[in-house]
C-alpha positions in Angstrom: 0.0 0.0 0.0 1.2 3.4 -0.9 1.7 6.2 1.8 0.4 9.7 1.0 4.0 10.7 0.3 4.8 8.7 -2.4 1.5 9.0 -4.5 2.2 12.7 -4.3 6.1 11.8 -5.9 4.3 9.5 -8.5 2.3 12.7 -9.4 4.7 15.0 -9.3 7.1 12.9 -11.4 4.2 12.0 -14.1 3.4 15.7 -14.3 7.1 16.8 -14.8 7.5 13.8 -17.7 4.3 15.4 -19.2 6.2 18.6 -19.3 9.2 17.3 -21.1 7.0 15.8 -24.2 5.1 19.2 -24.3 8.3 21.9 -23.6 11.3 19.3 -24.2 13.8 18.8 -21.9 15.5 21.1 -19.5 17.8 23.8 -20.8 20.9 23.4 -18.5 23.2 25.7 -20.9 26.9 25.2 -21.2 28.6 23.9 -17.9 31.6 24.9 -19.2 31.1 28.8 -19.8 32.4 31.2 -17.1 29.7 32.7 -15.1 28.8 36.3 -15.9 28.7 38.9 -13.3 26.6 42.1 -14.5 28.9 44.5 -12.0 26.1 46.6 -11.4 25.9 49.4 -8.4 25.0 46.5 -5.6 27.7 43.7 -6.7 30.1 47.3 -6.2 29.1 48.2 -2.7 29.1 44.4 -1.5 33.0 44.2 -3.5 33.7 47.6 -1.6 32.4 46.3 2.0 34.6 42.9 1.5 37.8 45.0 1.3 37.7 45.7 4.7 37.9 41.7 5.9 40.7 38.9 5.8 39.5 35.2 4.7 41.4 33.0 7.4 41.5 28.7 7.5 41.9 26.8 10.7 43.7 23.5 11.3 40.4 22.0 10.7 39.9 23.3 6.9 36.8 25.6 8.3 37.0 29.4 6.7 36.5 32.4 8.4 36.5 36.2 7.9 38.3 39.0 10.1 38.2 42.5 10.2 41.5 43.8 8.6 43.3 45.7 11.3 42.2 43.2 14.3 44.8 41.7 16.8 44.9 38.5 15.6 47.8 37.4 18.4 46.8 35.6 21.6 43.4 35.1 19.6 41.8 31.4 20.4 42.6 29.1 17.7 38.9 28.9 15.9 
């Protein structure tokens, strides 16, 4: 016996194959193109803002971001 859950996945995967025969298949583009930033007024301010930080890595691989300017001796290892 099916549980609500999967009769709503069967549905949901019968819809989206009844999609593909009436649109065709999903347009993924070209994995290997660069991404394209448009460098409008916000991607400048957020660019500008990230200046003023350092991008650290602990012993265990995990990244984290410092003010510039900070002490950064005697700090606890993170």
């Amino acid at each position: 016996m099916m549980r609500n859950s999967e009769t709503f996945v069967n549905k949901f995967m019968h819809a989206t194959d009844q999609f593909q025969k009436v649109f065709g298949p999903a347009d993924q583009g070209d994995m290997d193109s660069p991404v394209v930033h448009r460098h409008d007024q916000f991607e400048d301010s957020s660019d500008e803002q990230l200046t003023h930080y350092d991008e650290h890595t602990n012993s265990q691989g995990e990244h984290y971001a410092e003010r510039k300017g900070e002490a950064v001796a005697g700090a606890e290892e993170r």
